[in-house]
Jmol script that loads the backbone (N, CA, C; Angstrom):
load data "model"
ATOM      1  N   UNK A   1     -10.160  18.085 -21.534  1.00  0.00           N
ATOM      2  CA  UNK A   1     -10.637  16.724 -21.721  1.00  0.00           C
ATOM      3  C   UNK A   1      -9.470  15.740 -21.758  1.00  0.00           C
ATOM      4  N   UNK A   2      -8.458  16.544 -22.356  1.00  0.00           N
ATOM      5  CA  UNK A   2      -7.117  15.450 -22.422  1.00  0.00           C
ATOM      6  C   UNK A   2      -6.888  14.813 -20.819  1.00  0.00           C
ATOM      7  N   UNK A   3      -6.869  15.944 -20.328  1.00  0.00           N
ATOM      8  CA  UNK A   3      -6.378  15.932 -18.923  1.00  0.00           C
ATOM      9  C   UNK A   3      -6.919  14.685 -18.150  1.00  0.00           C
ATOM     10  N   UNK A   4      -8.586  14.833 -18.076  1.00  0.00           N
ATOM     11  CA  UNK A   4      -9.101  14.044 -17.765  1.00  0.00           C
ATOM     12  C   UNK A   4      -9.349  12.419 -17.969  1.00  0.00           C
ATOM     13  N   UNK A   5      -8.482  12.067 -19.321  1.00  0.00           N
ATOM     14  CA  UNK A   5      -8.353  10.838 -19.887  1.00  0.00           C
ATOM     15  C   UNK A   5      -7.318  10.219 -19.423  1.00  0.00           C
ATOM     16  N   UNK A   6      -6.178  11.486 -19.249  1.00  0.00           N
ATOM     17  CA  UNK A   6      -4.980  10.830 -18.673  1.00  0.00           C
ATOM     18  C   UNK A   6      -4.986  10.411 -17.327  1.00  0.00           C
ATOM     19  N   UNK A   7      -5.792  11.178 -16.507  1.00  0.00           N
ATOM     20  CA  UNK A   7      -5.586  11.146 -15.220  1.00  0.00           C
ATOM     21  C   UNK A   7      -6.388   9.436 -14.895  1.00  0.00           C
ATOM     22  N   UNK A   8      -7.604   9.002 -15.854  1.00  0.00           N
ATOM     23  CA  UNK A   8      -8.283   7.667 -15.612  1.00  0.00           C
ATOM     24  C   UNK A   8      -7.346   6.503 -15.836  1.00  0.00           C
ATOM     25  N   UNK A   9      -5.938   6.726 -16.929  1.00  0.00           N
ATOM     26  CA  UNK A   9      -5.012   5.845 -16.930  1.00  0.00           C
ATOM     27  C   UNK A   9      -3.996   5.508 -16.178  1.00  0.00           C
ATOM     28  N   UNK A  10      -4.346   5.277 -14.801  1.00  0.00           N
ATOM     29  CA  UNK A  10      -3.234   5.232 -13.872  1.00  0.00           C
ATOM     30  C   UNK A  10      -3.056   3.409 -13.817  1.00  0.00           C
ATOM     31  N   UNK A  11      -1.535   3.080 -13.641  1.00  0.00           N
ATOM     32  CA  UNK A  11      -1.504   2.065 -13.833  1.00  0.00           C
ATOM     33  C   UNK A  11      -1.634   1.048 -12.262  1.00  0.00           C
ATOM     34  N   UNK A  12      -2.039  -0.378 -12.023  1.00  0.00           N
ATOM     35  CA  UNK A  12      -1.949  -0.603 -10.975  1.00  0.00           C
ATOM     36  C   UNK A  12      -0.621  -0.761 -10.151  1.00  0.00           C
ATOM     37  N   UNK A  13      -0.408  -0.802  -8.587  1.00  0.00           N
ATOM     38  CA  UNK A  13       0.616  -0.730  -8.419  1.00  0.00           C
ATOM     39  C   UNK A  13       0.275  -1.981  -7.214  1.00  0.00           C
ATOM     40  N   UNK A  14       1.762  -2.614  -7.013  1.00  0.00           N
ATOM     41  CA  UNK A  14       1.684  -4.070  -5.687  1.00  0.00           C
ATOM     42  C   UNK A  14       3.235  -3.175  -4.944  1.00  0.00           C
ATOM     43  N   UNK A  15       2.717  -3.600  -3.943  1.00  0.00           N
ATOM     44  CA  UNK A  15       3.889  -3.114  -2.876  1.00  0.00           C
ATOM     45  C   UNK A  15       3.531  -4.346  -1.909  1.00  0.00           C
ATOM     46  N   UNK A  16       5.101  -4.998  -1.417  1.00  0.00           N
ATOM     47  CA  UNK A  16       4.771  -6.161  -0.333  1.00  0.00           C
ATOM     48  C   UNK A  16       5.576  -5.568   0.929  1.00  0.00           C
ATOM     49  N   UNK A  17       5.254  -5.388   1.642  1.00  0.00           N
ATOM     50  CA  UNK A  17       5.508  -5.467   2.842  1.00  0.00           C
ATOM     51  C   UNK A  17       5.037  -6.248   3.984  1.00  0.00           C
ATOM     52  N   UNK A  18       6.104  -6.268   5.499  1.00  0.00           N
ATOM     53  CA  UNK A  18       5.612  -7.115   6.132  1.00  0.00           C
ATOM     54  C   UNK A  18       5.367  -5.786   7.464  1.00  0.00           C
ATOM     55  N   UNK A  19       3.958  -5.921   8.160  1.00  0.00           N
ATOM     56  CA  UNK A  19       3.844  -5.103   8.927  1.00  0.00           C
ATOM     57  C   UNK A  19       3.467  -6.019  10.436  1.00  0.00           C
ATOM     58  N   UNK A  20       3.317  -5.310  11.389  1.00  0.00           N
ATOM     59  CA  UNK A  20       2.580  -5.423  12.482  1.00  0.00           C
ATOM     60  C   UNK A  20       1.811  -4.934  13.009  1.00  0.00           C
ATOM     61  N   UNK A  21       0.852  -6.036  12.971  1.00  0.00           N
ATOM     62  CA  UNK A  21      -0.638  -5.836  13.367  1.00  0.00           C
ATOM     63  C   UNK A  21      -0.816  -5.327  15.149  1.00  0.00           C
ATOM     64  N   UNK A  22      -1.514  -4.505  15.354  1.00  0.00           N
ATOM     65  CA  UNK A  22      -1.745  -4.625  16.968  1.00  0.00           C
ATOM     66  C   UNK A  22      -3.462  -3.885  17.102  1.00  0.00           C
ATOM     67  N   UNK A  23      -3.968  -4.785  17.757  1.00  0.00           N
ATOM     68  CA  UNK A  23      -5.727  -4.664  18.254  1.00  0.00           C
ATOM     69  C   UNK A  23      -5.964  -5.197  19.654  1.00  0.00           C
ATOM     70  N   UNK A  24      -6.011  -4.340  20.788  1.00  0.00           N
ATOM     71  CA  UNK A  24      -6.285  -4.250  21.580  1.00  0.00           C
ATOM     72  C   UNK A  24      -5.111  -5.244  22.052  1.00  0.00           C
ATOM     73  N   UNK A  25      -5.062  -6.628  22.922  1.00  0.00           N
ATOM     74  CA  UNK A  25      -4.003  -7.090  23.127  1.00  0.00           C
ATOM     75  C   UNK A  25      -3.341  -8.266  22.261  1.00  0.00           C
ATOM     76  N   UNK A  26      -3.927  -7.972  20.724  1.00  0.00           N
ATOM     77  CA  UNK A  26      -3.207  -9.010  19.692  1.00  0.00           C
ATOM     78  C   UNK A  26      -2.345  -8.394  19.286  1.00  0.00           C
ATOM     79  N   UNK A  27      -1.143  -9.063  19.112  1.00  0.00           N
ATOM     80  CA  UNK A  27      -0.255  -8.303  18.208  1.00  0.00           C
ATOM     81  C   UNK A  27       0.592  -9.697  17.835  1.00  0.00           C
ATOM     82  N   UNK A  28       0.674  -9.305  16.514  1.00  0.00           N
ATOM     83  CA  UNK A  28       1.236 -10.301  15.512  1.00  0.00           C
ATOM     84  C   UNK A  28       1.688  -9.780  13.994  1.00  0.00           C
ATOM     85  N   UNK A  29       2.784 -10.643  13.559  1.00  0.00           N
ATOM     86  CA  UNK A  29       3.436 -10.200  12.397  1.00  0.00           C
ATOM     87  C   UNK A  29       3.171 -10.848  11.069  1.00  0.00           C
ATOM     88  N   UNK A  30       2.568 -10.126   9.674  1.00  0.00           N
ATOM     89  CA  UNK A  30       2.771 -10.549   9.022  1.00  0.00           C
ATOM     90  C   UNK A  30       3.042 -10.105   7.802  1.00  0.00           C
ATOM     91  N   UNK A  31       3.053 -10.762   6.367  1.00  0.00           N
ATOM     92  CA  UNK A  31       3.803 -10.202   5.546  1.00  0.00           C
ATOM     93  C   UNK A  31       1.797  -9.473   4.890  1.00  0.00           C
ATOM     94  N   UNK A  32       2.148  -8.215   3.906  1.00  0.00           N
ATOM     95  CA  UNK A  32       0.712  -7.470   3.753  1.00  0.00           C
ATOM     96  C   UNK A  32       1.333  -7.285   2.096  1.00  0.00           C
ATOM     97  N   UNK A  33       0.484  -7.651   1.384  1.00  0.00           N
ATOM     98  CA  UNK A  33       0.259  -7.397  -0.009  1.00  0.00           C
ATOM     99  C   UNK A  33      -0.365  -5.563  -0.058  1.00  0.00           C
ATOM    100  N   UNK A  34      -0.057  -4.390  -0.355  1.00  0.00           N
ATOM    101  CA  UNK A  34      -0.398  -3.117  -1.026  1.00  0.00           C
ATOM    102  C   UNK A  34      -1.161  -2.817  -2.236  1.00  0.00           C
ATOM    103  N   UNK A  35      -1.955  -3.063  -2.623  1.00  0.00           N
ATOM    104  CA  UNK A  35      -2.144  -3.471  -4.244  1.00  0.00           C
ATOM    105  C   UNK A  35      -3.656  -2.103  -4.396  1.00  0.00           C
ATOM    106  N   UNK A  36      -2.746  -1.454  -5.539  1.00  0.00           N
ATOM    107  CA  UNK A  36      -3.605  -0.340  -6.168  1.00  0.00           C
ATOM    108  C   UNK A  36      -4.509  -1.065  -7.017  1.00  0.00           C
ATOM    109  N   UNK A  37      -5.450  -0.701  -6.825  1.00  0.00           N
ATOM    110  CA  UNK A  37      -6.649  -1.423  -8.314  1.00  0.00           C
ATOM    111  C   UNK A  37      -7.955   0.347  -8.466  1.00  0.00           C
ATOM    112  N   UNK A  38      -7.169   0.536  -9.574  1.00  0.00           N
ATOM    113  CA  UNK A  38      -8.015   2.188 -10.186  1.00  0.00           C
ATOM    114  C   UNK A  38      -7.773   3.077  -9.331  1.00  0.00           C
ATOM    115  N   UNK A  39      -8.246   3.531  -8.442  1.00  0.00           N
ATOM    116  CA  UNK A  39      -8.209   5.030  -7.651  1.00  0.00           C
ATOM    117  C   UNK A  39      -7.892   4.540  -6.531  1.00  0.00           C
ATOM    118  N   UNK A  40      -7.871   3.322  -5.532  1.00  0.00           N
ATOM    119  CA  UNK A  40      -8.138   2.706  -4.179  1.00  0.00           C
ATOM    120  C   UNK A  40      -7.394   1.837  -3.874  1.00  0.00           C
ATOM    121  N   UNK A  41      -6.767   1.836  -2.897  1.00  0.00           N
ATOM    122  CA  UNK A  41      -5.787   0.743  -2.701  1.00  0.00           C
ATOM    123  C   UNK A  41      -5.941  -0.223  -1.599  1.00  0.00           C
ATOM    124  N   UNK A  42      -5.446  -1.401  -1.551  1.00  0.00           N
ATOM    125  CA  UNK A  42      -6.363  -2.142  -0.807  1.00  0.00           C
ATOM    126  C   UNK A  42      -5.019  -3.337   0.059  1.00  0.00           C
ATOM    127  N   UNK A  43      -4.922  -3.539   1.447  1.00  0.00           N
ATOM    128  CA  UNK A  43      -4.343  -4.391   2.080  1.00  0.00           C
ATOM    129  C   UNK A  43      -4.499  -6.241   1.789  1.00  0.00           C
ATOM    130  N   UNK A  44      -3.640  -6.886   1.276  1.00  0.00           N
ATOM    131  CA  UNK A  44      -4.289  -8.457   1.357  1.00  0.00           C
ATOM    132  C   UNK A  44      -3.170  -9.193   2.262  1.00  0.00           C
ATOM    133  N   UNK A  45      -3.565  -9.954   3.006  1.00  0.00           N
ATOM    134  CA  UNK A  45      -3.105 -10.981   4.060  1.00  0.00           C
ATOM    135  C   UNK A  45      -3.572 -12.279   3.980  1.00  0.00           C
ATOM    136  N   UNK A  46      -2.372 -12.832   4.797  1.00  0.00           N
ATOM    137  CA  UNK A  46      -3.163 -14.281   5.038  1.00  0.00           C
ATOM    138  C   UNK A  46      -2.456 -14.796   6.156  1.00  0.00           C
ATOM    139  N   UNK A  47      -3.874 -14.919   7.336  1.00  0.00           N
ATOM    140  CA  UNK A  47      -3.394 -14.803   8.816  1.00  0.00           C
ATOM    141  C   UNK A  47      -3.962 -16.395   9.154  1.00  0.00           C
ATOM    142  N   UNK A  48      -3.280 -17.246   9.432  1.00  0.00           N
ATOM    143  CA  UNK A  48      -3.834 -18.646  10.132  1.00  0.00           C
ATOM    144  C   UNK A  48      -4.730 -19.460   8.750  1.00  0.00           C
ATOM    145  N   UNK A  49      -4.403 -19.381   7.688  1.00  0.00           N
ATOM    146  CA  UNK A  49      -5.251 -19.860   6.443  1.00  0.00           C
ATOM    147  C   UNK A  49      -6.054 -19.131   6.152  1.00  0.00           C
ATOM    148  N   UNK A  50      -6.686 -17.804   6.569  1.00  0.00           N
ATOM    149  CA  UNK A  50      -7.563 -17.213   5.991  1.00  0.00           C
ATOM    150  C   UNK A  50      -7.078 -16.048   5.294  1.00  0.00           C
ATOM    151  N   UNK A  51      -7.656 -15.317   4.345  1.00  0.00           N
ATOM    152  CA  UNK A  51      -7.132 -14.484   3.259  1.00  0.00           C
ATOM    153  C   UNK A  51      -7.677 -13.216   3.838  1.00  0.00           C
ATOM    154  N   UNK A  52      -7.322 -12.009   3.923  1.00  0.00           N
ATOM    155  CA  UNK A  52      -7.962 -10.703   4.659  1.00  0.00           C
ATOM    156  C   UNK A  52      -7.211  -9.931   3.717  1.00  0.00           C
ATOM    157  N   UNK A  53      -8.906  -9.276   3.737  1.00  0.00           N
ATOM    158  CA  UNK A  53      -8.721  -7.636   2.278  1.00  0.00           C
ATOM    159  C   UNK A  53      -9.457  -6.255   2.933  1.00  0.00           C
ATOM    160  N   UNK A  54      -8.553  -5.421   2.749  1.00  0.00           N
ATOM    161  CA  UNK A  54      -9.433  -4.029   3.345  1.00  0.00           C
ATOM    162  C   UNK A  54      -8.603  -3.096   2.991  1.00  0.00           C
ATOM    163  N   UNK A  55      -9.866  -2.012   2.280  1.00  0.00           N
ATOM    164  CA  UNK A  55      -9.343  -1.024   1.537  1.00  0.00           C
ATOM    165  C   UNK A  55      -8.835  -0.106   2.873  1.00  0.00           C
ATOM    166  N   UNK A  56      -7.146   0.552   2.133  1.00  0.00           N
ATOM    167  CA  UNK A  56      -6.218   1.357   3.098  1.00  0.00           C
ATOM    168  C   UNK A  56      -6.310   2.751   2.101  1.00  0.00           C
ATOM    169  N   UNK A  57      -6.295   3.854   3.137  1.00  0.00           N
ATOM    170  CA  UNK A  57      -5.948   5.009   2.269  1.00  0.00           C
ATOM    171  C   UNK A  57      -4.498   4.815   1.661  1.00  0.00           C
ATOM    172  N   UNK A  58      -4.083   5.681   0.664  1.00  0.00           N
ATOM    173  CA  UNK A  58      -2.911   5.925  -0.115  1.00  0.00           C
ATOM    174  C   UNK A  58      -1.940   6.615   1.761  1.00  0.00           C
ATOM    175  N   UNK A  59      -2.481   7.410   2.312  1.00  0.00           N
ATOM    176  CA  UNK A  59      -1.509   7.817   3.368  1.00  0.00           C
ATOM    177  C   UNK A  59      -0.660   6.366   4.343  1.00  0.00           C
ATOM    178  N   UNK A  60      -1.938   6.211   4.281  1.00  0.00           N
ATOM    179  CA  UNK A  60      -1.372   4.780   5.075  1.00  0.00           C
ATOM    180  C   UNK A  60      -0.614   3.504   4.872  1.00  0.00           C
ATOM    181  N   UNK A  61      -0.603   3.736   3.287  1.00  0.00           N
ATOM    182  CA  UNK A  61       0.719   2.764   2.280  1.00  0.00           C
ATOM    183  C   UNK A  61       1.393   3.967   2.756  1.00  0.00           C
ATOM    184  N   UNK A  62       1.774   4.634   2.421  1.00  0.00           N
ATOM    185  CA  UNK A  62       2.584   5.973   2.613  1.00  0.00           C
ATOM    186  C   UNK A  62       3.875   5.635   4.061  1.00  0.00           C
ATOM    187  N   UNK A  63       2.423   5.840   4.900  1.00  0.00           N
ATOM    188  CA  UNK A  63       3.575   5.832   6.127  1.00  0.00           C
ATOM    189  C   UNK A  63       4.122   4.456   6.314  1.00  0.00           C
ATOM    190  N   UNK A  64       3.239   3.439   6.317  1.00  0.00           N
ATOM    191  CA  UNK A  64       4.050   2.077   6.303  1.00  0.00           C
ATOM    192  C   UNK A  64       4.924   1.751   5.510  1.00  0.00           C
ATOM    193  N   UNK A  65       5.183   2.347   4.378  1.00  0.00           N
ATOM    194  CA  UNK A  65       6.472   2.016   3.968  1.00  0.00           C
ATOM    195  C   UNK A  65       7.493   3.018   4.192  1.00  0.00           C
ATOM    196  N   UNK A  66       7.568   4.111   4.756  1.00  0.00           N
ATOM    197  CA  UNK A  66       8.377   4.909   5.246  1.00  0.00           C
ATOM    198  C   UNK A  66       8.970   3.937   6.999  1.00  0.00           C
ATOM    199  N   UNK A  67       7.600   3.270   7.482  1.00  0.00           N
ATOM    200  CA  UNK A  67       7.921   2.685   8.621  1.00  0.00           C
ATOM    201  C   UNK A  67       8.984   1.689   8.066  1.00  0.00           C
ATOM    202  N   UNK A  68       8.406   1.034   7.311  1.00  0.00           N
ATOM    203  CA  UNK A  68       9.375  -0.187   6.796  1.00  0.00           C
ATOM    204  C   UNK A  68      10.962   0.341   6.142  1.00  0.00           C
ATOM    205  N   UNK A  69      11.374   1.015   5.224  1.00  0.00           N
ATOM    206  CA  UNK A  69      12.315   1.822   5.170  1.00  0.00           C
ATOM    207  C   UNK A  69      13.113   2.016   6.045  1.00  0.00           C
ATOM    208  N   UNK A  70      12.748   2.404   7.353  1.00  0.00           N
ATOM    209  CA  UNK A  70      13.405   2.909   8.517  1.00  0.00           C
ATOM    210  C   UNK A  70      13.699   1.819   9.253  1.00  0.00           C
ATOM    211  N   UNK A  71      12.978   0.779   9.299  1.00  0.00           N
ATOM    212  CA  UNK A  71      13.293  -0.791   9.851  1.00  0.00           C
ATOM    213  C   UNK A  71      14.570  -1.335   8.883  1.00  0.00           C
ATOM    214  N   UNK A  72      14.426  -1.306   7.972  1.00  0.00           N
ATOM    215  CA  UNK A  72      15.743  -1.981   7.242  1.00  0.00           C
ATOM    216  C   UNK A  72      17.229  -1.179   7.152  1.00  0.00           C
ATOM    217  N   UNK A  73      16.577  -0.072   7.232  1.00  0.00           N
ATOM    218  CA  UNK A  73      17.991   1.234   7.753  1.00  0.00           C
ATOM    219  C   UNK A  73      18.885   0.511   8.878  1.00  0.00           C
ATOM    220  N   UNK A  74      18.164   0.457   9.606  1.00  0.00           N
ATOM    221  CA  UNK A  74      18.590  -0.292  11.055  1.00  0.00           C
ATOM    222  C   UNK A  74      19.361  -1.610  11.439  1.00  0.00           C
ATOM    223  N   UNK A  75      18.516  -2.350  10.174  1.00  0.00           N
ATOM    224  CA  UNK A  75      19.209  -4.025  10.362  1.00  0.00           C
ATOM    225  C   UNK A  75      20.081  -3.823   9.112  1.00  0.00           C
ATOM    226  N   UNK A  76      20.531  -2.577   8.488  1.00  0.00           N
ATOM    227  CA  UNK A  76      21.743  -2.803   7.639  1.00  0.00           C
ATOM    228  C   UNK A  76      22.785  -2.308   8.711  1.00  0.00           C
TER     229      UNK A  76
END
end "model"
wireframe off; spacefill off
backbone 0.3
color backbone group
């Protein structure tokens, strides 16, 4: 039971990164808010004045910031 109490206290987490978007022939850059809220983590943007939210798996923070990592490797 302990186990299970601890595991519900996970704290939230924000990660900012800036990624690039590409959908069919859009492609554009912008900066992406990461933000854990309880078990689910969720993308926030803001593309041309509008605000855009959509839940991302944990893999996919994962690799984008490994992408991003490897981008700043580069421009050091």
């Amino acid at each position: 039971m302990a186990n299970q109490e601890h595991s519900k206290k996970k704290t939230d987490t924000n990660r900012t990164l800036t990624t690039v978007a590409r959908r069919q022939e859009l492609e554009f850059e912008a900066d992406v808010l990461f933000q854990r809220l309880g078990n689910k983590w969720y993308a926030f943007s803001v593309v041309e004045d509008d605000c855009l939210m959509t839940e991302v798996s944990e893999e996919e923070v994962q690799k984008t910031q490994k992408r991003m990592m490897k981008r700043g490797a580069r421009a050091a």
